[in-house]
C-alpha positions in Angstrom: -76.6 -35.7 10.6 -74.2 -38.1 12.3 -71.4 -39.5 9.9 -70.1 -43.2 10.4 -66.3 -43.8 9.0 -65.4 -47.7 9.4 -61.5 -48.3 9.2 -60.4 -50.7 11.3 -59.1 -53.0 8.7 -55.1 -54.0 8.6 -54.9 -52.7 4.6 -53.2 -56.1 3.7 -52.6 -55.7 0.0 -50.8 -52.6 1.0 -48.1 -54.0 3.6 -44.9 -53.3 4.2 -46.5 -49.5 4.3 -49.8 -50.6 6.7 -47.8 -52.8 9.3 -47.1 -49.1 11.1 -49.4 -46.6 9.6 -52.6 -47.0 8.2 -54.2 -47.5 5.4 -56.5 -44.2 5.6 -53.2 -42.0 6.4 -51.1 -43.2 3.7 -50.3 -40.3 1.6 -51.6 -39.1 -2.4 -49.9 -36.4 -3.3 -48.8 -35.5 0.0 -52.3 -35.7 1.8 -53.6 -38.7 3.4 -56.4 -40.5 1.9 -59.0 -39.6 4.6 -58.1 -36.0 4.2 -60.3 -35.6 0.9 -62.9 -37.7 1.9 -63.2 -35.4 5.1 -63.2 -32.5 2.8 -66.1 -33.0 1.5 -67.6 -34.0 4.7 -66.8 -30.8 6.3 -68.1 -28.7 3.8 -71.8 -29.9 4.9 -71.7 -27.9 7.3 -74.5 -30.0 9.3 -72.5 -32.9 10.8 -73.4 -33.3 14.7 -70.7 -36.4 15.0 -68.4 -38.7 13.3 -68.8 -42.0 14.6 -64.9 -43.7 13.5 -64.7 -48.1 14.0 -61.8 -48.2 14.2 -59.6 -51.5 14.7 -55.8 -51.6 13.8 -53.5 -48.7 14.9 -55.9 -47.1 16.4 -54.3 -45.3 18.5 -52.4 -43.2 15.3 -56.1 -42.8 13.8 -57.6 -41.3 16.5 -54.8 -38.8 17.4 -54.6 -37.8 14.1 -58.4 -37.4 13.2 -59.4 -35.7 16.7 -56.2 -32.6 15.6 -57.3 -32.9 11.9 -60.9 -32.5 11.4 -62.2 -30.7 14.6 -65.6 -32.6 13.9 -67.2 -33.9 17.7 -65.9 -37.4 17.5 -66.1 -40.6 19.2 -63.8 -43.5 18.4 -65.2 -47.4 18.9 -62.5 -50.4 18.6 -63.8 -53.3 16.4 -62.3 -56.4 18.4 -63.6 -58.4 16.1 -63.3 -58.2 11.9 -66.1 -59.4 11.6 -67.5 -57.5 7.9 -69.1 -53.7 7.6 -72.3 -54.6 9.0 -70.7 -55.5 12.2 -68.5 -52.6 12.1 -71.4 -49.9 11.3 -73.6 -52.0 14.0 -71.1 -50.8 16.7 -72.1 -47.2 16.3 -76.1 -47.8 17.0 -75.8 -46.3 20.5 -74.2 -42.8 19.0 -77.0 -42.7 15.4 -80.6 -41.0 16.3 -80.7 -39.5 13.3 -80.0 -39.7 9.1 -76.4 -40.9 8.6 -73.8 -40.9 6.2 -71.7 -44.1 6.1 -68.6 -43.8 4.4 -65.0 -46.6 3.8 -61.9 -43.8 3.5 -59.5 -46.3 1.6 -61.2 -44.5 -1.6 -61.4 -41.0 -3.1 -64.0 -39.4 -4.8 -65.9 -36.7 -6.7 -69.2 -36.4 -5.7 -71.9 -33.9 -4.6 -73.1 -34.1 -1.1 -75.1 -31.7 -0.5 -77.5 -33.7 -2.1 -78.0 -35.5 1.3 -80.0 -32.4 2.0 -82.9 -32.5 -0.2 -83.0 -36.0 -0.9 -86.8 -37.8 0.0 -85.7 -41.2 -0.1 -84.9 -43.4 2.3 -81.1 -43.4 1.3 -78.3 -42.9 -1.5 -76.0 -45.0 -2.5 -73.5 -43.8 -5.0 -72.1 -46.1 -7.3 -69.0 -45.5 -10.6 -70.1 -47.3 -13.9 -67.3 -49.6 -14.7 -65.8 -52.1 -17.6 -64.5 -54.8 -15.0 -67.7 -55.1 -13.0 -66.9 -58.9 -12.1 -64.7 -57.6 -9.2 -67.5 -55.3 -8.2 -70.9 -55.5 -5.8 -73.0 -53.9 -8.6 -76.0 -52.1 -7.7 -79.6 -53.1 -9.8 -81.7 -50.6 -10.2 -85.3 -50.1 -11.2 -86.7 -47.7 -14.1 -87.2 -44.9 -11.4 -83.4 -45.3 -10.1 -84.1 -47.0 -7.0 -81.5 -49.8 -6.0 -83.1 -53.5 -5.8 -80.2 -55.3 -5.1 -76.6 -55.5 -5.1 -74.9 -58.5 -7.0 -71.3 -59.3 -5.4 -68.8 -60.2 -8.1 -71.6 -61.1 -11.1 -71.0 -63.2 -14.4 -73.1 -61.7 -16.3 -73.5 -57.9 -16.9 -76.3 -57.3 -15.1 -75.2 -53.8 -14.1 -72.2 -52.1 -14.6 -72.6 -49.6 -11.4 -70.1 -50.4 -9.0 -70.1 -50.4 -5.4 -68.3 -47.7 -4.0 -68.9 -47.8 -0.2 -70.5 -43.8 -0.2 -74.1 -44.2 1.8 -76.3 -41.5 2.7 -79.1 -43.3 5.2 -82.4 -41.3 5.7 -84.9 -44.2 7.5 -81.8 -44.6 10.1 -84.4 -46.8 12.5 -84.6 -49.5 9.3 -81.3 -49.5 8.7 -80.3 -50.8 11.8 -83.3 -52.9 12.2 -81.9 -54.4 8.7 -78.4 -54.8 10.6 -80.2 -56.9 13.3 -82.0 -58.9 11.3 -78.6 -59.7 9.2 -76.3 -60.4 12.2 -78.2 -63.3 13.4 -77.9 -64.6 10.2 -75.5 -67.1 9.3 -72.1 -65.3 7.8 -71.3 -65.2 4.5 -68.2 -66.5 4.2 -67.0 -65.7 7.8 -68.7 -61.9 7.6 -71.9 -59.7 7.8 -72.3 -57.7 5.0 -73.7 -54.3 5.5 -75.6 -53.8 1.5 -77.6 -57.2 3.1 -79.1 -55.0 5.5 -79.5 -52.2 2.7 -81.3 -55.1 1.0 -83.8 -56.5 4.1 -84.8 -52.3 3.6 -85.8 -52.5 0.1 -87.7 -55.9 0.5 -89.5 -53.9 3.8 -90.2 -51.1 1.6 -87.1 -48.3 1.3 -86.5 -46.5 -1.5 -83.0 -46.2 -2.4 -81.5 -43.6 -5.0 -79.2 -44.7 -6.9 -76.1 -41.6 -7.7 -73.2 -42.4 -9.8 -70.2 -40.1 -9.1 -67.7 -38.5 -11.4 -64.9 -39.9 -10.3 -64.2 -42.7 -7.9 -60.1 -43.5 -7.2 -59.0 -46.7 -5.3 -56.4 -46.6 -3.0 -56.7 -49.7 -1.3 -53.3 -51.5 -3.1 -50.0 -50.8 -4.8 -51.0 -50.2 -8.7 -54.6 -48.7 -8.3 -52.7 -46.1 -4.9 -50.2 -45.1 -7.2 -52.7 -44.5 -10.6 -54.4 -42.3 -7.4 -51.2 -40.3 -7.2 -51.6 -39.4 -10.7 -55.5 -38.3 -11.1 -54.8 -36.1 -8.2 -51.4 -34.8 -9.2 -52.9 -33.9 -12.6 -56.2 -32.4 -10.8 -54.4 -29.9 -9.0 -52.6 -31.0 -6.2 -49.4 -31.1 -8.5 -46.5 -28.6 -7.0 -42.7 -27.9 -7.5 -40.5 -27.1 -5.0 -38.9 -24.1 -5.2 -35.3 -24.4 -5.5 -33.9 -27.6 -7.4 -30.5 -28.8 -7.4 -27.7 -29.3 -10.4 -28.8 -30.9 -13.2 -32.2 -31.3 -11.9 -35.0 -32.6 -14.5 -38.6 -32.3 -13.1 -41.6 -33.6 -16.2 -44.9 -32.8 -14.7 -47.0 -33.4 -13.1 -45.2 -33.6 -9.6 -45.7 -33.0 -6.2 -42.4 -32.4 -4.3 -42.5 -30.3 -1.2 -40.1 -28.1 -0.3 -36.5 -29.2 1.3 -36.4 -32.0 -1.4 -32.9 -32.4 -3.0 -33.1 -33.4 -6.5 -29.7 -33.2 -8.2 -28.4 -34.7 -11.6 -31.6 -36.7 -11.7 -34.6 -36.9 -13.4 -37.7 -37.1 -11.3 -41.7 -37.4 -12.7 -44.2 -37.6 -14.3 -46.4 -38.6 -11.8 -43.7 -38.5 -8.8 -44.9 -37.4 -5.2 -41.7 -36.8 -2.6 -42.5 -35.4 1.0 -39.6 -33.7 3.0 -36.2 -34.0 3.8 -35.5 -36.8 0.9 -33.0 -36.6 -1.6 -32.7 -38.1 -5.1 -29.3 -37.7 -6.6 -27.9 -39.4 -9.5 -31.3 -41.1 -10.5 -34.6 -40.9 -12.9 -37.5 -41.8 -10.9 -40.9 -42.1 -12.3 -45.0 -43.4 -11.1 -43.6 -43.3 -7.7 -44.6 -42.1 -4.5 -41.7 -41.6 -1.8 -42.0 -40.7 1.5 -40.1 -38.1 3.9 -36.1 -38.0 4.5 -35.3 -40.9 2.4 -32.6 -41.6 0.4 -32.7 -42.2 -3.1 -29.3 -42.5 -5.5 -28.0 -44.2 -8.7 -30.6 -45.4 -9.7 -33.9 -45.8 -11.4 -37.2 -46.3 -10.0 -40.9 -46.5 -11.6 -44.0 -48.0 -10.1 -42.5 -47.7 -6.7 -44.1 -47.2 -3.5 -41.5 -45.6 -1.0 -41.9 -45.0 3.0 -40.1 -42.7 5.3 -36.3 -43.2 6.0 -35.2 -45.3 3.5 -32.2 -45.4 1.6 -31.8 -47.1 -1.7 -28.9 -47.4 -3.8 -27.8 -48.7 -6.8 -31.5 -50.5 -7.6 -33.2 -50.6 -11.3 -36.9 -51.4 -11.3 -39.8 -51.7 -9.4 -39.6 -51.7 -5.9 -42.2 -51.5 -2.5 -40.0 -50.7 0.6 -41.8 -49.5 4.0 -40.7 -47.3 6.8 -36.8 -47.4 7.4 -36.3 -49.8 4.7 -32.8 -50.2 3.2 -32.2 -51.5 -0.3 -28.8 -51.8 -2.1 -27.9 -53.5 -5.7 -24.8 -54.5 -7.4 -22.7 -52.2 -8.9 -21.3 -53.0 -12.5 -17.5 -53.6 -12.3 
């Protein structure tokens, strides 16, 4: 099985933190994002390649992927944004066999291994959800087959969101459904790839339909952060193990080791890499990068790079790499 990861896009909703790293390597609860996706696709045990599009930063994805994974790998730059089916259409030289297609800004729990018994022509998992008008929703038939995807619908015509997990069998239609949807006019300015999953189903495919367990966004501030939390309170949670004077930890927390936490408060739902220091604060829903600074003062909903120094600030605050912040102080 060859495995296609897109990521080339800039992660937008998440700058100042994309502008230097991105979005796939940001860090929940001290892992990057792609990390638990990759789990999952290593414990397949049958991948031949991953096939990464990648596009922005590239450079930083491919050195870290080629030392983290040790999956054969080739790495192809999207010039061009120009939507998923143009991105997964770049890898048709490297696919000559079923392929799993997979977007890393998202974690989930899903089995599979079921990629290895399946008959049909593809899977396409998909999370039931309340808000479905900000979702593609998948339509299925009575025998769980997909016949369409509806972007964004009115009406609730489906509740089974999107997730951007495909498992493709009939490789040969797929991209014959790609072809077919690149020299059609764009929909607004891109090629979508569940078009070409749709010219498969009108020329035949069956498509099974799986809905996962659990399905996390990390693609901006509020949904990244709730991330933090599910996988904080699904085990990745850890103390470090010696805290400071008047140290307060409520759980869950991730804090690694050489953290400094003295006369503050810090959690629930807190994840701190290395080397920073938060004195003379309460900090809460946050997630705070390596050797930065963090005193007087109090912080929730926060999203925190590396090697920044805050002082003296009460709220809500989103400060990349190097960032400093300083209030007033109270005379």
């Amino acid at each position: 099985m060859k495995v296609i990861i897109p990521l080339a896009g800039k992660g937008t909703r998440l700058r100042p933190h994309t502008h230097i790293t991105p979005k796939p390597m940001l860090k929940v609860a001290g892992r990057p994002v792609m990390d638990y996706v990759m789990d999952d696709v290593k414990a397949l045990g049958n991948v031949e390649q991953v096939v990464y599009i990648t596009g922005h930063l590239k450079d930083k994805v491919e050195a870290y992927a080629s030392k983290a994974y040790g999956l054969p790998s080739v790495y192809i730059e999207q010039a061009v944004q120009d939507g998923t089916a143009g991105a997964v259409a770049l890898a048709k030289p490297y696919v000559d066999q079923p392929v799993l297609i997979i977007f890393v800004d998202t974690i989930f729990d899903a089995d599979l291994s079921i990629v290895n018994t399946t008959d049909a022509d593809g899977i396409i998992w998909t999370k039931e959800v309340e808000d479905y008008q900000r979702f593609g929703v998948v339509v299925t038939n009575e025998d769980g087959h997909m016949t369409r995807i509806v972007e964004k619908p009115k009406d609730p015509i489906s509740k089974r969101a999107n997730i951007g997990l495909y498992y493709i069998r009939n490789w040969k239609l797929l991209y014959e459904g790609i072809e077919h949807v690149l020299k059609s006019a764009p929909n607004k300015g891109e090629w979508y790839l569940t078009d070409a999953f749709q010219y498969m189903i009108d020329h035949g495919a069956k498509i099974k339909v799986v809905d996962v367990d659990g399905w996390f966004d990390a693609g901006q501030v509020e949904t990244y952060l709730d991330t933090n939390r599910v996988m904080l309170e699904k085990g990745r949670a850890r103390k470090p193990a010696l805290l400071g004077e008047g140290a307060n930890i409520v759980e869950p927390v991730y804090i690694e080791d050489g953290v400094t936490i003295a006369h503050a408060t810090v959690g629930p739902n807190v994840s701190v890499l290395a080397g920073s220091s938060i004195t003379h604060a309460t900090v809460s829903d946050c997630i705070i990068g390596g050797n930065t600074n963090i005193t007087h003062s109090t912080l929730k909903h926060s999203l925190i790079g590396d090697r920044v120094h805050i002082e003296h600030v009460h709220g809500t605050a989103s400060v990349g790499d190097d960032g400093v912040v300083r209030g007033s102080v109270a005379l």
